[in-house]
C-alpha positions, 0 to 999 in steps of 0.5 A: 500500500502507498504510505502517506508521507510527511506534509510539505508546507514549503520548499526551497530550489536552487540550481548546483551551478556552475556545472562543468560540461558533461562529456560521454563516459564522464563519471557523473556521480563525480562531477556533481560531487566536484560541483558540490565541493567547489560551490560549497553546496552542503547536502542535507538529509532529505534533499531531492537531487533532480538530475536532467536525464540529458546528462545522464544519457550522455555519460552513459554514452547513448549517442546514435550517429544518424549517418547510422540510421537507415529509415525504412517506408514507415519512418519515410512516411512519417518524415514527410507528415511531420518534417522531421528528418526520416533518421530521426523518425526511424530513431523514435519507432526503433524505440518505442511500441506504439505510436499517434500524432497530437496533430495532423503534423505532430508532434509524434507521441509514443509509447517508449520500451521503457513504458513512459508515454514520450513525445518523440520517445524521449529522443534528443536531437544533438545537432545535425549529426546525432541524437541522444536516447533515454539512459537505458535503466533511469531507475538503475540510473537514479540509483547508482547516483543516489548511493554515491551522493550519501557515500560523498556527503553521508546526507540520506538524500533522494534522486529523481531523473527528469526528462523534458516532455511535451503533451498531447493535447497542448503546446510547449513542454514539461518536466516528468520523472523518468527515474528515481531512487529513495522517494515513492514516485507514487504520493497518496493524499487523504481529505475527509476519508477520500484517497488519492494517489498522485505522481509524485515524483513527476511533480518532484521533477516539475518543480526543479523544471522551471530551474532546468528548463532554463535553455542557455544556462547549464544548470543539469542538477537542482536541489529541492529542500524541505519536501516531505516523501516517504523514501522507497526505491522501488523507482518511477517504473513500478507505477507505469501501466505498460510494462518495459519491454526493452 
């Protein structure tokens, strides 16, 4: 059963910056350890590190040449309908189990192995040239990171992986959680014997978003201050109704 949590009254977030540029296969859990010492940032028991999912594919070296890709009658059609290059289409179906268009010209919403339900299946252009997938575990991901921040700092901290994400039926984009470790992804409210489950951990990630989604600045990693959760590590993927099929 969902626990109930500790109430939240208020939070603080702030950006780790400056950051250093992540490169592939850089060591991750360091360089936020690194940017922690160097600004004098202190984590606390209780602290929620958002991690943008960009940064953590890149380390983990999930880059697709698209010189690579070869898109077939599908992704070609798709290509036409929507204006995106046919490589990229072919990248999006190469990842995913079903798709539809928010519009007659998309975006194309898919539904990504993982089990998460993407715009363009969480694919990241980078550039001309390339495109970066989702980390291939977020949950494993967040993990990984959370346990080398309580050994750096010894703060029992939780991790959350945010991935930007546009919805159907509007314009723009948002913040969704994609992995986690050490907080329930899923939050169960009560009012007057009504129960009511809400997804918590994208609300996590929704929050640190208006600091990361801030283009230009490189601010990968924020920190969220004063919430109340009730630890679990049963990750972001215990609550999706599509079981990932990678």
């Amino acid at each position: 059963m969902t626990a109930i949590p500790p109430t939240t009254s208020g939070f603080s977030a702030f950006g780790l910056e400056p950051f250093p540029s992540v490169q592939p296969g850089d060591d991750l859990p360091s360089a936020i350890t690194d940017a922690l010492s160097r600004t004098g940032t202190e984590l606390l028991d209780g602290d929620v590190v958002v991690v943008a999912s960009k940064v953590v594919s890149i380390a983990e070296k999930r880059y697709v040449a698209l010189a690579d890709v070869t898109p077939f009658a599908e992704a070609m059609a798709l290509s036409a309908r929507t204006g995106k290059p046919a490589t990229v289409v072919q990248l999006i179906l190469d990842h995913s189990t079903d798709y539809f268009l928010a519009t007659e010209r998309g975006p194309i919403i898919a539904w990504h192995t993982l089990g998460h339900q993407l715009t363009s299946a969480g694919i990241d252009r980078a550039g001309t040239e390339g495109a970066w997938l989702l980390p291939e575990d977020p949950d494993a991901s967040a993990r990984a990171l959370r346990d080398a921040l309580i050994a750096h700092s010894g703060a029992n901290v939780a991790v959350v992986i945010a991935d930007s994400d546009g919805r159907a039926d509007r314009r723009g984009a948002t913040c969704i959680s994609i992995g986690a470790a050490g907080v329930a992804p899923l939050r169960l409210s009560e009012n007057g014997g009504k129960q009511q489950e809400e997804t918590f951990t994208d609300m996590i990630a929704a929050a640190a978003g208006i600091i990361l989604g801030q283009r230009g600045r490189g601010v990968p990693v924020v920190i969220l201050r004063g919430i109340g959760y009730a630890p679990s590590d049963v990750g972001v993927a215990s609550m999706l109704h599509r079981t990932p099929t990678r």
